[in-house]
MIVONU-920152 format. One record per residue: residue in one letter; x, y, z of N, C-alpha, C in turn; residue number from 0. Coordinates in Angstrom, 3 decimals. Layout:
N
SITE, type, n_x, n_y, n_z, ca_x, ca_y, ca_z, c_x, c_y, c_z, seq
SITE, A, X, Y, Z, X, Y, Z, X, Y, Z, NUM $
...
***
This chain:
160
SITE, type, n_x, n_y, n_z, ca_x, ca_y, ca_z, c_x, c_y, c_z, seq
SITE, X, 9.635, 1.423, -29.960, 10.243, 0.540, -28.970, 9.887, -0.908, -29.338, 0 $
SITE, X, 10.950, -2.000, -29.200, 10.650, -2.756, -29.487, 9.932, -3.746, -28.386, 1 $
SITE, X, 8.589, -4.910, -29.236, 7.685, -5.673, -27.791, 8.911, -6.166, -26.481, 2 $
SITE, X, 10.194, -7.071, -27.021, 11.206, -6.994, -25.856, 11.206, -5.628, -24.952, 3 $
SITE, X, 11.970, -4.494, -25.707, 11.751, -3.699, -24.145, 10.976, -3.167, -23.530, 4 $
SITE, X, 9.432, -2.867, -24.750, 8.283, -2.729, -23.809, 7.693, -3.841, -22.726, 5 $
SITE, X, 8.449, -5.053, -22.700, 7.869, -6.246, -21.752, 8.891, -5.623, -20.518, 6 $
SITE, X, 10.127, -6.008, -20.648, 11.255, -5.291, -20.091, 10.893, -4.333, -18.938, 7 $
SITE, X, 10.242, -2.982, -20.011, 9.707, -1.770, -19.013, 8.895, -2.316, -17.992, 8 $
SITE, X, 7.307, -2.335, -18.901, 6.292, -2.785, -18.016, 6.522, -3.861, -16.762, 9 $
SITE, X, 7.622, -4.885, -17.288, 7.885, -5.861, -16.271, 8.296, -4.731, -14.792, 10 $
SITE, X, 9.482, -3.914, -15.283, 10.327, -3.576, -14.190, 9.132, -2.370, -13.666, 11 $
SITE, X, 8.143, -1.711, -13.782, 7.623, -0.922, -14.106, 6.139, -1.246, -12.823, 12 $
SITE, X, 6.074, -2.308, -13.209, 5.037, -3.207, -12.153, 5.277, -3.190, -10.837, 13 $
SITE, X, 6.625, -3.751, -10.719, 7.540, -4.318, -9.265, 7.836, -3.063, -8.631, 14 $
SITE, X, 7.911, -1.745, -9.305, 8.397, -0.787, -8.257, 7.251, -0.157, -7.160, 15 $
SITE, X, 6.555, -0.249, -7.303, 5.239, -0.259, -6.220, 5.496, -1.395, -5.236, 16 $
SITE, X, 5.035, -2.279, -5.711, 5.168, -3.312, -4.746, 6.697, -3.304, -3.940, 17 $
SITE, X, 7.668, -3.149, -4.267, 9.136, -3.015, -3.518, 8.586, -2.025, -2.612, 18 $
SITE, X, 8.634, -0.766, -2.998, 8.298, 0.561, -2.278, 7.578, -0.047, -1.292, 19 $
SITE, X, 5.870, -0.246, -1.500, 5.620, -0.702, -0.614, 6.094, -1.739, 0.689, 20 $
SITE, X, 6.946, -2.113, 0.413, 7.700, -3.243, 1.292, 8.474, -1.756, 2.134, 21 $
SITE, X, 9.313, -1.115, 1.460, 10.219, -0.514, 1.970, 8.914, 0.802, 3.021, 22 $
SITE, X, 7.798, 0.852, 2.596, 7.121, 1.686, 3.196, 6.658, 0.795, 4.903, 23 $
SITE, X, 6.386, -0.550, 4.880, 5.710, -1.124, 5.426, 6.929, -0.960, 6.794, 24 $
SITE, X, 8.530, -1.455, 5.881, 9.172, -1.517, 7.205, 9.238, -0.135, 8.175, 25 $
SITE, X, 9.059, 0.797, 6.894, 9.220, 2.584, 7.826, 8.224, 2.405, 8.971, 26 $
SITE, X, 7.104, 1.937, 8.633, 5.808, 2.325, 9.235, 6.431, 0.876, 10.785, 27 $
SITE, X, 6.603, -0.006, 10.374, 7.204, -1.018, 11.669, 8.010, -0.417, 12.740, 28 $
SITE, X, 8.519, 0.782, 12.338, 9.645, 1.092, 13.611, 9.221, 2.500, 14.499, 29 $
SITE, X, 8.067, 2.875, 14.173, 7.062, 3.710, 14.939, 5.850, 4.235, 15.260, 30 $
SITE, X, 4.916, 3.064, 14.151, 3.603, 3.645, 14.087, 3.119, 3.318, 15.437, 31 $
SITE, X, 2.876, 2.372, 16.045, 2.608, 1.704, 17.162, 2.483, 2.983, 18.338, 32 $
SITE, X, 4.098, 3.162, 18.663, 4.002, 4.393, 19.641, 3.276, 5.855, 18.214, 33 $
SITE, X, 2.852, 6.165, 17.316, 2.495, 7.463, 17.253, 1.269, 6.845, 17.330, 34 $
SITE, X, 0.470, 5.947, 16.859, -1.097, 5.751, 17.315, -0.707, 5.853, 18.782, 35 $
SITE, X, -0.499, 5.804, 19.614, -0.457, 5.337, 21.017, -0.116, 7.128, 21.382, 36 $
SITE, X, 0.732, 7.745, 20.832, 0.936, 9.269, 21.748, 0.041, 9.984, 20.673, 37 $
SITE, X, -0.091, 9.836, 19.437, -1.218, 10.896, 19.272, -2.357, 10.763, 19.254, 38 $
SITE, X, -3.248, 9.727, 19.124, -4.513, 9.450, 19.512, -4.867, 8.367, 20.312, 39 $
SITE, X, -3.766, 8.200, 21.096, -4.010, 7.534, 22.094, -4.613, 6.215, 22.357, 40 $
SITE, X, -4.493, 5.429, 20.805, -4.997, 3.914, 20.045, -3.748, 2.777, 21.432, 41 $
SITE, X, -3.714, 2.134, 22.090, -3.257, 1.261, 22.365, -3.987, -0.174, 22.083, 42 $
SITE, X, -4.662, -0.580, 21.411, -5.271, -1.694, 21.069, -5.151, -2.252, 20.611, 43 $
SITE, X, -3.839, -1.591, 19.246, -2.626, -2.412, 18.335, -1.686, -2.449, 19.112, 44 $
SITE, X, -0.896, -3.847, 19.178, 0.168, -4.464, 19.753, 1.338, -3.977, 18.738, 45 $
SITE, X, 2.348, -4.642, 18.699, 3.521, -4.492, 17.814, 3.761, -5.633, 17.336, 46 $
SITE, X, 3.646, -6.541, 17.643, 3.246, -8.014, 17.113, 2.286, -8.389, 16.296, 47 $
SITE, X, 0.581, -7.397, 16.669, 0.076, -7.599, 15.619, 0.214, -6.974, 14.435, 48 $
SITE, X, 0.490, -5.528, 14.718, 1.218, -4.156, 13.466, 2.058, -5.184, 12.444, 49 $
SITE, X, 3.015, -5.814, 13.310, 4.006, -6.291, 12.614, 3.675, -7.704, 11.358, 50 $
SITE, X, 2.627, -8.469, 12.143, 2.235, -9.342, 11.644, 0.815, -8.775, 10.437, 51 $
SITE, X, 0.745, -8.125, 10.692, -0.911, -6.992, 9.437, 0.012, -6.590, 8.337, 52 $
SITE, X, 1.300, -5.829, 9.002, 1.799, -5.600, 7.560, 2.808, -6.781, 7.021, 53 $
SITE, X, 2.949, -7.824, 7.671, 3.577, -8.490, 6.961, 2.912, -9.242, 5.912, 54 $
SITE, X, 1.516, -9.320, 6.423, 0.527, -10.004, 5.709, 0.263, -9.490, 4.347, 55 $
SITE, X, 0.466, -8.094, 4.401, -0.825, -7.178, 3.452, 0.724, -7.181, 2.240, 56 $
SITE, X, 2.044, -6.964, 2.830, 3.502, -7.065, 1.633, 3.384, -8.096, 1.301, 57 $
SITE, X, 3.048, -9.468, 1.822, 2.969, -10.659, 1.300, 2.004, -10.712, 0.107, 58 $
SITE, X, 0.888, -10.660, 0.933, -0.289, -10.507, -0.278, -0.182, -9.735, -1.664, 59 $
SITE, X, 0.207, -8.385, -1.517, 0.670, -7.233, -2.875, 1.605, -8.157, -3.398, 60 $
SITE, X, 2.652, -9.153, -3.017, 3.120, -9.281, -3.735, 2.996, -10.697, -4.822, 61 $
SITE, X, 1.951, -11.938, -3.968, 1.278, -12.359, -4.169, 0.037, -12.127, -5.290, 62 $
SITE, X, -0.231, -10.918, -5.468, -1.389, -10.776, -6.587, -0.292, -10.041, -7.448, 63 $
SITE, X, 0.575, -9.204, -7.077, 1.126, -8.890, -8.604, 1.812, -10.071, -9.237, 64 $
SITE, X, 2.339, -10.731, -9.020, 2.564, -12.161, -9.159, 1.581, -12.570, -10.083, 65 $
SITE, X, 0.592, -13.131, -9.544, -0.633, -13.743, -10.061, -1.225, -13.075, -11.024, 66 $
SITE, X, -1.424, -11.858, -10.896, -2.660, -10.702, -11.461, -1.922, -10.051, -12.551, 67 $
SITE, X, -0.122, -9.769, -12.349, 0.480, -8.631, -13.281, 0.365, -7.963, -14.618, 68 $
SITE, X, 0.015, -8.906, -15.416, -1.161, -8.664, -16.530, -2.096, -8.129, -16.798, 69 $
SITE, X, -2.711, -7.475, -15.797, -3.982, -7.077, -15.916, -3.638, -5.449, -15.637, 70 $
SITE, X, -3.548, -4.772, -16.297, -3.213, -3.363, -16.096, -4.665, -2.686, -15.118, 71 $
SITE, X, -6.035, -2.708, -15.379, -6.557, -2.396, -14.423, -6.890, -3.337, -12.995, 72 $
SITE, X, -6.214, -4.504, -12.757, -6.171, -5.425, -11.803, -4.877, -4.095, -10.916, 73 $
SITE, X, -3.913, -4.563, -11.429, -2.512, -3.313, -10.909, -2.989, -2.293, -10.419, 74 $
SITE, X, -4.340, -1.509, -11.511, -3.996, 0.024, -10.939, -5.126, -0.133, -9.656, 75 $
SITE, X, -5.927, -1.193, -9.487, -7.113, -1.332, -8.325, -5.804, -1.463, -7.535, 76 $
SITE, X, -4.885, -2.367, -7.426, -4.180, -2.634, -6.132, -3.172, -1.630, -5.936, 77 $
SITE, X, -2.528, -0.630, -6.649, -1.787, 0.243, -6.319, -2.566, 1.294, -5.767, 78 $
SITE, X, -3.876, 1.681, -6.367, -4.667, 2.318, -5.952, -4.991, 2.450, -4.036, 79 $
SITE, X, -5.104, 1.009, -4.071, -5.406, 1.120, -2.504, -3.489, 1.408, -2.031, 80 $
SITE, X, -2.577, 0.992, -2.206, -1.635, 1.750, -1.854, -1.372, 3.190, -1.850, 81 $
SITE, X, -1.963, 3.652, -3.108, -1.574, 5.071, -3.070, -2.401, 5.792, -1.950, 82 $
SITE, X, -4.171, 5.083, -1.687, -4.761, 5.849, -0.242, -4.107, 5.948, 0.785, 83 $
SITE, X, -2.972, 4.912, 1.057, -2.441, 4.587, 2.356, -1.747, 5.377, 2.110, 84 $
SITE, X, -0.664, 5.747, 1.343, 0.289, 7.002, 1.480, -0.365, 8.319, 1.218, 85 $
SITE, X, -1.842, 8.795, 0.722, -2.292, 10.104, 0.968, -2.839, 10.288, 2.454, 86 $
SITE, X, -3.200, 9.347, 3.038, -3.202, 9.013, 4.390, -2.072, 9.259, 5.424, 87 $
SITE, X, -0.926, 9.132, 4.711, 0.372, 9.823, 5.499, 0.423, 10.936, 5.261, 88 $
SITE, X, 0.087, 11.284, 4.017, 0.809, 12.831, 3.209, -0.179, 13.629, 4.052, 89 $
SITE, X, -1.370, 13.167, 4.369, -2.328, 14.128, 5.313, -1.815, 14.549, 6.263, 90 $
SITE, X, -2.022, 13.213, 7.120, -1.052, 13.169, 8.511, -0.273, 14.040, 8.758, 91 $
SITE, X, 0.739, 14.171, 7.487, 2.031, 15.141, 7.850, 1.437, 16.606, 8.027, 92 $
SITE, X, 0.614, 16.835, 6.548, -0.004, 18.386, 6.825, -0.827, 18.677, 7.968, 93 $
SITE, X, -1.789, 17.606, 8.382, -2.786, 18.368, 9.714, -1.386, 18.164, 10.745, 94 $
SITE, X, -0.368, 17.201, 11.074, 0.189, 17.366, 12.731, 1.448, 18.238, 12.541, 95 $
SITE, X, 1.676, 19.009, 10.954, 3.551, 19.152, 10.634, 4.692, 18.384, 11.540, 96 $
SITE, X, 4.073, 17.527, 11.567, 5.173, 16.318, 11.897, 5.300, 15.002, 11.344, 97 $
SITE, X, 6.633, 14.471, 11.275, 6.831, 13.650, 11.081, 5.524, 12.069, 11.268, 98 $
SITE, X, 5.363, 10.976, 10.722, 4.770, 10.416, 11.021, 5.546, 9.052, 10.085, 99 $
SITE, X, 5.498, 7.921, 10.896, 5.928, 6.780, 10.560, 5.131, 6.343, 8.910, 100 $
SITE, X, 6.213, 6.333, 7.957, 5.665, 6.297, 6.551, 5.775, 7.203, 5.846, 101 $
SITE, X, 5.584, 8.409, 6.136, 5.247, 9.534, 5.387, 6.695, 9.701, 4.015, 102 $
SITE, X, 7.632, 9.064, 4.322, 9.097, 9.678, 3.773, 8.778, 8.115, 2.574, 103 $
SITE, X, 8.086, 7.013, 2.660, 7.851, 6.427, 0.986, 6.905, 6.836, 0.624, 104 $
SITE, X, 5.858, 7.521, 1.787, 4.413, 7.562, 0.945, 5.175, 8.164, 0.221, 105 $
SITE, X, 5.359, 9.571, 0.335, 5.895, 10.812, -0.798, 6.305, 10.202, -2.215, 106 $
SITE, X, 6.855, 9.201, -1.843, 7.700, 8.400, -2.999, 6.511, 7.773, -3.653, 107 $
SITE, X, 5.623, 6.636, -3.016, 4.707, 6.089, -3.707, 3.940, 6.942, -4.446, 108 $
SITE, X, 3.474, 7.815, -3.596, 2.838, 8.817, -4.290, 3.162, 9.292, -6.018, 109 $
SITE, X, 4.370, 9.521, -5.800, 5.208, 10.085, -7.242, 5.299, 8.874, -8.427, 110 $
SITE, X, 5.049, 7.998, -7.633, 5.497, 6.679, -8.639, 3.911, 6.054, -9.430, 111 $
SITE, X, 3.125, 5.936, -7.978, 1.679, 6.032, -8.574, 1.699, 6.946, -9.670, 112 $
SITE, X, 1.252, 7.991, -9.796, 1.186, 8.964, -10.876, 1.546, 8.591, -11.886, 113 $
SITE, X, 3.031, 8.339, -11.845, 4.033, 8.202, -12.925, 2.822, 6.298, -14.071, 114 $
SITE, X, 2.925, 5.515, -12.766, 2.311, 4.528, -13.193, 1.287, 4.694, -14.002, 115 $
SITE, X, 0.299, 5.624, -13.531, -1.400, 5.504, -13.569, -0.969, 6.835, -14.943, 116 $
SITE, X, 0.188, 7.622, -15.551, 0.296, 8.142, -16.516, 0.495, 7.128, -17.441, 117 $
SITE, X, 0.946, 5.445, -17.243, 1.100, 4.658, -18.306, 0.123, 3.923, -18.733, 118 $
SITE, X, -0.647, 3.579, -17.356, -2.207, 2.812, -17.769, -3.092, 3.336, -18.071, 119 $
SITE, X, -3.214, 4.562, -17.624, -4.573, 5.235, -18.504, -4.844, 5.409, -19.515, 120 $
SITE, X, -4.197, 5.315, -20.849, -4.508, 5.292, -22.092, -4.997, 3.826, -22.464, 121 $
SITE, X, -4.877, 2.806, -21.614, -5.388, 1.846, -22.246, -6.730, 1.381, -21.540, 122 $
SITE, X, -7.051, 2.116, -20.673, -8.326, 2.456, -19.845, -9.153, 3.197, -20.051, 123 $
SITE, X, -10.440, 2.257, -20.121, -11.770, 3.780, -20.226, -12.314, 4.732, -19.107, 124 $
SITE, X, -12.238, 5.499, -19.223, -12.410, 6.571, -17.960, -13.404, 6.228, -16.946, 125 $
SITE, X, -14.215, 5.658, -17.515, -15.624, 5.430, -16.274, -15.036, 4.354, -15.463, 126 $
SITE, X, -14.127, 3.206, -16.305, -13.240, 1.900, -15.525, -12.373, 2.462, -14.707, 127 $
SITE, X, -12.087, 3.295, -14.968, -11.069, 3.837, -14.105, -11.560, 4.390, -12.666, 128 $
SITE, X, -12.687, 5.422, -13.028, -13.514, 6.078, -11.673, -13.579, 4.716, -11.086, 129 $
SITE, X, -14.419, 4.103, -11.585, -14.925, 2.273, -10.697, -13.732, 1.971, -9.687, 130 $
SITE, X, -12.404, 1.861, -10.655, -11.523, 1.233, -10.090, -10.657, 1.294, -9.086, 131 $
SITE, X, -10.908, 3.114, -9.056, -9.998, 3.729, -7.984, -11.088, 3.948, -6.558, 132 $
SITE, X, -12.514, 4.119, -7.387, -13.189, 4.515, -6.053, -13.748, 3.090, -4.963, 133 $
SITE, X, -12.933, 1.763, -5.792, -12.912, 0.198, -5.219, -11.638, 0.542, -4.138, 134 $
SITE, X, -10.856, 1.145, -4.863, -9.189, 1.342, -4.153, -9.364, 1.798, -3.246, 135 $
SITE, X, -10.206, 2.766, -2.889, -10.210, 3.906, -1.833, -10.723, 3.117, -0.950, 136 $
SITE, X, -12.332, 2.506, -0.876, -12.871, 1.591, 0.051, -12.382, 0.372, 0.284, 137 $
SITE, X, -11.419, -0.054, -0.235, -10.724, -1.266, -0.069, -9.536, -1.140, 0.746, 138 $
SITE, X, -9.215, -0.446, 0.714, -7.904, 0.287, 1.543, -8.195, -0.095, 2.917, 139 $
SITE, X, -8.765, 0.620, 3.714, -9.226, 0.538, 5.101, -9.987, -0.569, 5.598, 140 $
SITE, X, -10.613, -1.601, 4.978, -11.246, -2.611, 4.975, -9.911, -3.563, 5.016, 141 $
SITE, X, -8.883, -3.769, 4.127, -7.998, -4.416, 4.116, -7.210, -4.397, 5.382, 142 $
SITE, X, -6.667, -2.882, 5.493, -5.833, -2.445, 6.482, -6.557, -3.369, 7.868, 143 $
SITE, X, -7.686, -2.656, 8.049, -8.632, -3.718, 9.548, -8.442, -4.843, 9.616, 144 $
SITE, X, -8.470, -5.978, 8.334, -8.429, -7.506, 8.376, -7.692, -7.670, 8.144, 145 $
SITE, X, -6.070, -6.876, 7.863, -5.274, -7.354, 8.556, -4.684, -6.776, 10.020, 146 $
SITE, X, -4.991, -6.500, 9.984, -4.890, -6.301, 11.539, -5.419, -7.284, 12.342, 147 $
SITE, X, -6.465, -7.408, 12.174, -7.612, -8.397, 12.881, -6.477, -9.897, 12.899, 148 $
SITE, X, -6.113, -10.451, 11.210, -5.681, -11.402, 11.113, -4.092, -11.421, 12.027, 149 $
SITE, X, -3.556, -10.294, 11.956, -2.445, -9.779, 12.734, -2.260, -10.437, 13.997, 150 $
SITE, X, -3.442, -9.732, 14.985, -3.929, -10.147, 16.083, -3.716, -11.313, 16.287, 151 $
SITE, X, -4.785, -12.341, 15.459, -5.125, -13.627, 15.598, -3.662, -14.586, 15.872, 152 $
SITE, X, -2.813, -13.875, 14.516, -1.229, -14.869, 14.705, -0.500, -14.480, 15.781, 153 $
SITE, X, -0.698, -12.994, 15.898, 0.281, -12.739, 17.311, -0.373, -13.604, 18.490, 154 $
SITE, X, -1.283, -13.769, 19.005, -1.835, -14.637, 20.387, -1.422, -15.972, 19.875, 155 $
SITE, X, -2.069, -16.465, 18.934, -1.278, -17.987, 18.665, 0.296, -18.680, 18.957, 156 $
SITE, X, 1.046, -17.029, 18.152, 2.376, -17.150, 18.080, 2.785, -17.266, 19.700, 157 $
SITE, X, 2.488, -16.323, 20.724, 2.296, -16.463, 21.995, 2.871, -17.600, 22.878, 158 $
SITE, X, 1.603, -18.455, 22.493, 1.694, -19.908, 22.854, 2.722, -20.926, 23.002, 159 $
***
């Protein structure tokens, strides 16, 4: 293959995570709110702030692939914490067999991760890799909270 269409690939190759994720974020906008609220009974997220956490966190992904895209283990740390968020649905679905807001890109991210993390791993050393994913995993839920938190903060402002 020539370096043109291997730039080509990798270029187009990068962006499909990050899209997905966008397209995951809006799934999750049009019902997570009420299923935290009827299945565990979370009312403490607004829909204003939901709305404003994930707008933050699509901004940001797309913001560092931007910035970062070069860095093949920079990518697979940040897809990484995407792919927790959609095994986090794929759970969801198996413990409630129901539907759950997200679950229909996780599936997708899911498949695409793989597909990805089958192209970067050869140029990765295995122990970088454990590091990198087990950053992904704890970074995930830490992120998810601050934005939320930051969520919060703009929704009361916005308020005003």
């Amino acid at each position: 293959m020539t370096p043109i269409k291997q730039q080509a690939g990798w270029h187009l190759c990068k962006w499909r995570l990050p899209v997905l994720f966008l397209v995951h974020n809006i799934e999750e906008s049009f019902g997570m709110i009420s299923f935290l609220h009827n299945r565990f009974r979370i009312e403490a997220v607004t829909q204003r702030q939901f709305t404003a956490a994930v707008a933050i966190l699509t901004i940001l992904v797309f913001f560092l692939v931007l910035t970062f895209g070069k860095s093949k283990a920079f990518l697979l740390f940040l897809y990484g914490t995407i792919f927790f968020n959609a095994v986090q649905h794929i759970v969801l679905f198996a413990v409630f067999r129901a539907y759950n807001p997200g679950v229909l890109s996780a599936c997708v991210i899911l498949v695409l991760f793989l597909l990805f993390f089958r192209q970067v791993r050869p140029f990765l050393e295995r122990r970088l890799v454990r590091f990198i994913l087990l950053g992904s995993l704890f970074t995930y839920p830490i992120a998810t909270w601050a934005a939320l938190w930051v969520g919060g903060f703009i929704s009361r402002i916005s308020s005003y």
